[in-house]
C-alpha positions in Angstrom: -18.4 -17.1 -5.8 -16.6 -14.0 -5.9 -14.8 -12.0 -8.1 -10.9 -13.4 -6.7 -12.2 -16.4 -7.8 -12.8 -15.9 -10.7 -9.9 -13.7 -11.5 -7.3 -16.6 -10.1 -8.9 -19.2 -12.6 -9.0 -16.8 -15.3 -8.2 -19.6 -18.3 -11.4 -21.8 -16.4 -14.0 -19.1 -16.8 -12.8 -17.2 -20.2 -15.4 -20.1 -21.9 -17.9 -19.1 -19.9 -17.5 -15.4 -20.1 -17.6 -15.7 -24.0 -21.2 -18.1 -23.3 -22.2 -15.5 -21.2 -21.5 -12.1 -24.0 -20.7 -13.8 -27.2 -19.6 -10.6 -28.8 -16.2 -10.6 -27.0 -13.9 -11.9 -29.1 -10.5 -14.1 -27.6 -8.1 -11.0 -27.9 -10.7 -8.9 -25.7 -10.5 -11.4 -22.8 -6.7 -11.6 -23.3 -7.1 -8.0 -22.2 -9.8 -8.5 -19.4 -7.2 -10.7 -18.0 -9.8 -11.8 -14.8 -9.9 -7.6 -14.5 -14.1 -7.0 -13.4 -13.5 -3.4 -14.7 -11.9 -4.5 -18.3 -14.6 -7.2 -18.4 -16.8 -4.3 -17.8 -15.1 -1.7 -19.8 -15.6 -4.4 -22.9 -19.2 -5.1 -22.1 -19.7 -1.6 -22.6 -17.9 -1.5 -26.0 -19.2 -4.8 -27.6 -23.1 -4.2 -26.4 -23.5 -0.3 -26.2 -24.5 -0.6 -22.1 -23.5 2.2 -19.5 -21.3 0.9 -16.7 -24.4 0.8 -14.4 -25.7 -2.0 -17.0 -22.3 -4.0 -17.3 -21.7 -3.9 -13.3 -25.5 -5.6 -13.0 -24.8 -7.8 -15.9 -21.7 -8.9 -14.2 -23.1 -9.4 -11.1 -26.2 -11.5 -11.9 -24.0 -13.5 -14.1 -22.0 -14.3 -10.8 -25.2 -15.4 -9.1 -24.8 -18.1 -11.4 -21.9 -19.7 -9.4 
């Protein structure tokens, strides 16, 4: 899966997001908005991890799919 995917069925994957970092509340994936580098730029915020950290986080989680 890749990350158009995922940004064009948004609504589908904000339940799995929130599985995937539980500390991201409903109003910050409102503002991810199926954007990788919000969903990054939040990661960061909520969990204290550099980009680097967040971009591999991401990633692996899309190995899932």
């Amino acid at each position: 899966m890749n990350w158009n995917q995922i940004e064009g069925n948004w609504e589908q994957f904000k339940g799995k997001v929130q599985g995937q970092w539980g500390r991201l509340t409903n109003d910050d994936l409102d503002v991810v908005a199926g954007r990788r580098k919000e969903l990054a730029g939040k990661i960061q915020e909520r969990y204290g991890e550099s980009q680097e950290a967040a971009d591999k986080a991401i990633d692996s989680w899309l190995n899932k799919f």
